[in-house]
PDB file of N, CA, C and O in Angstrom, chain B, residues numbered from 101:
ATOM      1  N   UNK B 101      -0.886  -4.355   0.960  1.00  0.00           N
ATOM      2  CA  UNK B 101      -1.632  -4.546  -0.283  1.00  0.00           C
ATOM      3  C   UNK B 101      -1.121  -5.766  -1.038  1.00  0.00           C
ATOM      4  O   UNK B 101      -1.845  -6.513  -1.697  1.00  0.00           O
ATOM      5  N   UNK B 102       0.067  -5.885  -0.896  1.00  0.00           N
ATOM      6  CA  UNK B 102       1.200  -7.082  -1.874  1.00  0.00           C
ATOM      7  C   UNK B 102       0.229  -8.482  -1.590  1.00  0.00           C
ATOM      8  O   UNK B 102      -0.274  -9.163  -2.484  1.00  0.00           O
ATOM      9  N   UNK B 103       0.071  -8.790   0.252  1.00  0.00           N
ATOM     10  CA  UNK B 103      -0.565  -9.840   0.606  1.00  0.00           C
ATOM     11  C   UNK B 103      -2.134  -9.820   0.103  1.00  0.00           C
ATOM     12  O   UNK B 103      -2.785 -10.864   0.150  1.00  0.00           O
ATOM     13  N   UNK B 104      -2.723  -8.588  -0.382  1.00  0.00           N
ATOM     14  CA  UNK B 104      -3.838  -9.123  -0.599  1.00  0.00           C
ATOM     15  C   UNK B 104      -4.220  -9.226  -2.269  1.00  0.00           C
ATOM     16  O   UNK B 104      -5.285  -9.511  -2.816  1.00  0.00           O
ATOM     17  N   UNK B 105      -3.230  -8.962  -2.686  1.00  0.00           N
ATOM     18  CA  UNK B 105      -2.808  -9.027  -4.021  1.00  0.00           C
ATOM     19  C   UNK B 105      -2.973 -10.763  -3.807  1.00  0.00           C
ATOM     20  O   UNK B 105      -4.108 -11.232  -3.901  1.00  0.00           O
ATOM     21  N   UNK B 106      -1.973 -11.550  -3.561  1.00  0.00           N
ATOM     22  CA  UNK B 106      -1.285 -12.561  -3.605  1.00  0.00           C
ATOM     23  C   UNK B 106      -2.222 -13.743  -2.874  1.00  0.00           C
ATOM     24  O   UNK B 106      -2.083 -14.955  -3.038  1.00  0.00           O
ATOM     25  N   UNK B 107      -3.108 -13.148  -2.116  1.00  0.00           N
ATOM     26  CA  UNK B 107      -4.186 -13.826  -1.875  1.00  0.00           C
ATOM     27  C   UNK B 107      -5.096 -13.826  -2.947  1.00  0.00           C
ATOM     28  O   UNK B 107      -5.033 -14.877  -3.584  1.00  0.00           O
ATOM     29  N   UNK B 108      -5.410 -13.520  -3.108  1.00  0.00           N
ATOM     30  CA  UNK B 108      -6.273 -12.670  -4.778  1.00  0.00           C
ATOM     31  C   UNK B 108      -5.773 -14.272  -5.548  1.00  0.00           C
ATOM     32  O   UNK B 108      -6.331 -15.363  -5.430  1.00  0.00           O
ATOM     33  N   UNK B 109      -4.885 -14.013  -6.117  1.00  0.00           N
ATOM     34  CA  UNK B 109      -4.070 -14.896  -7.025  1.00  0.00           C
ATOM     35  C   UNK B 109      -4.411 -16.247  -6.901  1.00  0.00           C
ATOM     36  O   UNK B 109      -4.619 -17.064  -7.798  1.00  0.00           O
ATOM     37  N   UNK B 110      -4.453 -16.422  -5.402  1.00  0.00           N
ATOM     38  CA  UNK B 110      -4.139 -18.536  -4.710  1.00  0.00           C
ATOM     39  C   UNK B 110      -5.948 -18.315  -4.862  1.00  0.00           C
ATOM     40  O   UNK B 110      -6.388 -19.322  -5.418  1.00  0.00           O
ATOM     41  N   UNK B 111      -6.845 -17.526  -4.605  1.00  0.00           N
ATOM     42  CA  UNK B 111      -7.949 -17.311  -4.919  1.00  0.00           C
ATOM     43  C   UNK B 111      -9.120 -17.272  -5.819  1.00  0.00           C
ATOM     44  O   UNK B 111     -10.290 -17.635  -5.702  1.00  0.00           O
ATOM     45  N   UNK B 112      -8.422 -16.710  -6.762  1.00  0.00           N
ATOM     46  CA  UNK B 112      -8.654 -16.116  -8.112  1.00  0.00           C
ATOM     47  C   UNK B 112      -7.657 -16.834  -9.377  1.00  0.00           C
ATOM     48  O   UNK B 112      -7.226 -15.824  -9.932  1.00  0.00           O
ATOM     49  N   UNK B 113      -7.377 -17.402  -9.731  1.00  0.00           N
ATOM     50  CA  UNK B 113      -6.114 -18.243 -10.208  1.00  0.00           C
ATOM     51  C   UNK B 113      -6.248 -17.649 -11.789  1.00  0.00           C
ATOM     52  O   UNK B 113      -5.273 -17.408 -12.500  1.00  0.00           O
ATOM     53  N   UNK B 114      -7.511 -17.482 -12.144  1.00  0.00           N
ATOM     54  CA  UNK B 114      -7.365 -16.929 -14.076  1.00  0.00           C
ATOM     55  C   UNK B 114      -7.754 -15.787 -14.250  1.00  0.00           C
ATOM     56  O   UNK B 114      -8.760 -15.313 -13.723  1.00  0.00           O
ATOM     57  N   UNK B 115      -6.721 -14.992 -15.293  1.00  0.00           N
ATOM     58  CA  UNK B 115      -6.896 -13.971 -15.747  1.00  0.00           C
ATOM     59  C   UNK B 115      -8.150 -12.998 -15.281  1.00  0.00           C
ATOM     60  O   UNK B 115      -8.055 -11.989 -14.582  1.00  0.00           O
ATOM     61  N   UNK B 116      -9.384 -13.584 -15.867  1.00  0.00           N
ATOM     62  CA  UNK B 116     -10.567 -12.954 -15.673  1.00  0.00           C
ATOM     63  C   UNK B 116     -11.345 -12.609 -14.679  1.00  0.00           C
ATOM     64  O   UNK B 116     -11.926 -11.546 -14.457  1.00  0.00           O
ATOM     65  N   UNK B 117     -11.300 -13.871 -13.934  1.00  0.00           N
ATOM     66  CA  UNK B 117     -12.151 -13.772 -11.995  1.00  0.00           C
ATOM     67  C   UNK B 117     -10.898 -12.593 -11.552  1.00  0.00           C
ATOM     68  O   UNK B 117     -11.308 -11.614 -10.928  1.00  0.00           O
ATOM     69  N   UNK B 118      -9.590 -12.657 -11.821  1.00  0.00           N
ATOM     70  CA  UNK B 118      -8.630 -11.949 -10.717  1.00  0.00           C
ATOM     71  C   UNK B 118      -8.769 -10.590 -11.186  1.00  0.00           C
ATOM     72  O   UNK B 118      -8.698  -9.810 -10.236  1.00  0.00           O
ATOM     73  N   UNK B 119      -8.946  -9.991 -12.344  1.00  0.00           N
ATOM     74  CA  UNK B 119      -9.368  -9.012 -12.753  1.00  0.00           C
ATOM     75  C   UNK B 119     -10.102  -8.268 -12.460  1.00  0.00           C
ATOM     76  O   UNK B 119     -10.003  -7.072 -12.185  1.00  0.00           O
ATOM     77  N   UNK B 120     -11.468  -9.405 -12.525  1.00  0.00           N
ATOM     78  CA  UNK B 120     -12.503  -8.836 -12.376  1.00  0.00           C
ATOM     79  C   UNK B 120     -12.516  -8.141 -10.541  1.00  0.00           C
ATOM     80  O   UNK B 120     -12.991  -7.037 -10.271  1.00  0.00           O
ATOM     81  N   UNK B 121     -12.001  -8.920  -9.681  1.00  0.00           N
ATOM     82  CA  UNK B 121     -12.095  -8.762  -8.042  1.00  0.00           C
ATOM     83  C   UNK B 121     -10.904  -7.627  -7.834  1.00  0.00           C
ATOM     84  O   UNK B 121     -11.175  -6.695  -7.076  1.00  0.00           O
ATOM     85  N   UNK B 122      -9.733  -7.653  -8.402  1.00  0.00           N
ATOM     86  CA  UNK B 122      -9.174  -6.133  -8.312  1.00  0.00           C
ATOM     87  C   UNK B 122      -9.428  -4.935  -8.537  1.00  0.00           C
ATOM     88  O   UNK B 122      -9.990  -4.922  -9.632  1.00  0.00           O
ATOM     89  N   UNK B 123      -9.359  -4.060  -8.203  1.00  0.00           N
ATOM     90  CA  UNK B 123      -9.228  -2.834  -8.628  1.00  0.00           C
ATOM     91  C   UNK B 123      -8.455  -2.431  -9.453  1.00  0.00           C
ATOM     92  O   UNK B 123      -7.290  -2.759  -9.227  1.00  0.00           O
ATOM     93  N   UNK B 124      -8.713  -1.526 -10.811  1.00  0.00           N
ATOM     94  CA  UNK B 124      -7.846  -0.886 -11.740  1.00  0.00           C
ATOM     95  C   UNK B 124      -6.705   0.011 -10.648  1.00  0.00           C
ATOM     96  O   UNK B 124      -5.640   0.062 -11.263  1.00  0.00           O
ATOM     97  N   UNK B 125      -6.561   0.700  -9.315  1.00  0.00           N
ATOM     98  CA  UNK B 125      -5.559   1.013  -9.214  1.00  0.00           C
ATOM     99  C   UNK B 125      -4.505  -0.148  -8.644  1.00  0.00           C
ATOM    100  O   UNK B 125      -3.340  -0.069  -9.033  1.00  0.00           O
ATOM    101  N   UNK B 126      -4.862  -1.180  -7.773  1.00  0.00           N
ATOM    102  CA  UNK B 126      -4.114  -2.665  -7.155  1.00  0.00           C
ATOM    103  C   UNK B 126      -3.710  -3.055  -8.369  1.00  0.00           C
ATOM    104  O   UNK B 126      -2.487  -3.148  -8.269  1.00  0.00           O
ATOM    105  N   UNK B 127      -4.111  -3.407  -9.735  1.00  0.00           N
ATOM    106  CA  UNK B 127      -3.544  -3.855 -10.874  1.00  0.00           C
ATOM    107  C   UNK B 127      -2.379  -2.813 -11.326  1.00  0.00           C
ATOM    108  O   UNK B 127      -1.274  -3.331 -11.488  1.00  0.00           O
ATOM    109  N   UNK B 128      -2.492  -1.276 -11.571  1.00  0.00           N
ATOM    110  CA  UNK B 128      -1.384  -0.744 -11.595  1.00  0.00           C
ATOM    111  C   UNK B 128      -0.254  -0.434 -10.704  1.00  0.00           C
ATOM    112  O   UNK B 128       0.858   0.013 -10.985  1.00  0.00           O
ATOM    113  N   UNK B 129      -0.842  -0.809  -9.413  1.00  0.00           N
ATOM    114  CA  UNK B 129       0.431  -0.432  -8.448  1.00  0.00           C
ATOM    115  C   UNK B 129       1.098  -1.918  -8.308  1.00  0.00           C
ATOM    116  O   UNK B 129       2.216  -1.947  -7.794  1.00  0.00           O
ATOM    117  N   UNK B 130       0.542  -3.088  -8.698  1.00  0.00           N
ATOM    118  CA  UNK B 130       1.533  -4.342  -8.779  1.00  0.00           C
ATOM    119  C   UNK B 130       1.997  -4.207 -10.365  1.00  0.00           C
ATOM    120  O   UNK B 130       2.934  -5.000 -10.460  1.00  0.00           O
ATOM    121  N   UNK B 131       1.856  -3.789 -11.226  1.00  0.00           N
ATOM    122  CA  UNK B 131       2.839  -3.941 -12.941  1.00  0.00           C
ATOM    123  C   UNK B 131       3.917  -2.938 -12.231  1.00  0.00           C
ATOM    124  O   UNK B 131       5.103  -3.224 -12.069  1.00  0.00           O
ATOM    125  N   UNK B 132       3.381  -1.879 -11.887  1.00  0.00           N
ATOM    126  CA  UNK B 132       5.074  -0.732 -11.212  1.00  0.00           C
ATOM    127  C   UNK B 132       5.564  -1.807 -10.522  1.00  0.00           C
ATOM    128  O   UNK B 132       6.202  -2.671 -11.124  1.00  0.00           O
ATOM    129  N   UNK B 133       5.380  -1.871  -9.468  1.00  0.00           N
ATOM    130  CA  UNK B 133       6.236  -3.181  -8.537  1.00  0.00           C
ATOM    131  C   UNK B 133       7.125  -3.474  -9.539  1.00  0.00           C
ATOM    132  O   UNK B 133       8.136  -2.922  -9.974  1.00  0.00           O
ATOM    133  N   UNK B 134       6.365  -4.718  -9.870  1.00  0.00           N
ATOM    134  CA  UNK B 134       6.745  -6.272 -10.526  1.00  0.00           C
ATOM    135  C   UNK B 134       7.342  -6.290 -11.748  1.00  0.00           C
ATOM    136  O   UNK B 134       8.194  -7.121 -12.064  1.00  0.00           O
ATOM    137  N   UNK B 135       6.683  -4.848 -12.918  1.00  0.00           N
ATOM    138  CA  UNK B 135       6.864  -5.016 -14.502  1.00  0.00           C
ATOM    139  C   UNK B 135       6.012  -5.967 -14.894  1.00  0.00           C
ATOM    140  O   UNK B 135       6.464  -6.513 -15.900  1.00  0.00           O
ATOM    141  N   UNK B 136       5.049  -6.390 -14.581  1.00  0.00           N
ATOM    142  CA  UNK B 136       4.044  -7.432 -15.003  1.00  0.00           C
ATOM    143  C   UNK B 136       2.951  -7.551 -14.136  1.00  0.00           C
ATOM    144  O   UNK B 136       3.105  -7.572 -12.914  1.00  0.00           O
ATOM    145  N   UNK B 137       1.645  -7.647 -14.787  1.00  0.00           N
ATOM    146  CA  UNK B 137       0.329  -7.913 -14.156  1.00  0.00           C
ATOM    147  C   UNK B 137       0.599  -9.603 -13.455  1.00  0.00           C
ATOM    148  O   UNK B 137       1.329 -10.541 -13.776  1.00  0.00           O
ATOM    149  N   UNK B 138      -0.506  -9.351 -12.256  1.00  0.00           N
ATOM    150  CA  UNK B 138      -0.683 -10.325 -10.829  1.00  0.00           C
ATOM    151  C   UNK B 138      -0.658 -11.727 -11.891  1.00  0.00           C
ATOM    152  O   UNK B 138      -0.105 -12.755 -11.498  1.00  0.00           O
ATOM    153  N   UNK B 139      -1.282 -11.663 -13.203  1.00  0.00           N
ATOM    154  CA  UNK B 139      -1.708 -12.913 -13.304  1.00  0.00           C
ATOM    155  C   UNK B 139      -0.796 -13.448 -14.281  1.00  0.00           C
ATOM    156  O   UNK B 139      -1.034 -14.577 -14.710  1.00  0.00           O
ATOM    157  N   UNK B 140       0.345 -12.735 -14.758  1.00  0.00           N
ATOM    158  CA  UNK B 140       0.929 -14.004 -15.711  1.00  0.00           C
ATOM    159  C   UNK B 140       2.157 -13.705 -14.777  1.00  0.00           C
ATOM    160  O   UNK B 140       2.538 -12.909 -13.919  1.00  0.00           O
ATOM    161  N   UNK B 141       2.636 -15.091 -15.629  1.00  0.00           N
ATOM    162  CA  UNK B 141       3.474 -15.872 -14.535  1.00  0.00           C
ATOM    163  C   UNK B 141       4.783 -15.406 -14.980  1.00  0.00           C
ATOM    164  O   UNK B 141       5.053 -15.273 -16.174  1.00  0.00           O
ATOM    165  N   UNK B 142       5.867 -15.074 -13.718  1.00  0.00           N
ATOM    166  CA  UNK B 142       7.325 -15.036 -13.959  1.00  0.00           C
ATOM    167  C   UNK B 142       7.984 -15.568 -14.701  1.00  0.00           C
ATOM    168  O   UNK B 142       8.183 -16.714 -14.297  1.00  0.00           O
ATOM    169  N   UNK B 143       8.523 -15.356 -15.721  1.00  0.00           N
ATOM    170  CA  UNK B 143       9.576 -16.150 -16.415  1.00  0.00           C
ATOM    171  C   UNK B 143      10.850 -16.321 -16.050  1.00  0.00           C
ATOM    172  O   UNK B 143      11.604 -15.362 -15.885  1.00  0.00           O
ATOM    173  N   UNK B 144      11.301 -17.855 -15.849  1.00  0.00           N
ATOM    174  CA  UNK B 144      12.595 -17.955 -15.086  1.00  0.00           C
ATOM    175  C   UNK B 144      13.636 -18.018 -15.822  1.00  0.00           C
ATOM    176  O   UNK B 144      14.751 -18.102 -15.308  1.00  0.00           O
TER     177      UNK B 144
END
């Protein structure tokens, strides 16, 4: 799922299109993962 998450992303690049093409459960099972939704960016 991670890879098609992450394809999604290089795909889908803003907030809204990547949203819109996920699923409400793929959006909650990457914030558990990660602590943060697919689309904002890591802070280093």
């Amino acid at each position: 799922m991670l890879a098609k998450i992450k394809a999604m992303i290089k795909k889908f690049p803003t907030p809204y299109t990547l949203a819109a093409k996920l699923t409400t459960y793929e959006i909650n099972w990457y914030k558990q993962q990660y602590g943060r939704y697919p689309w904002e960016r890591p802070v280093a």
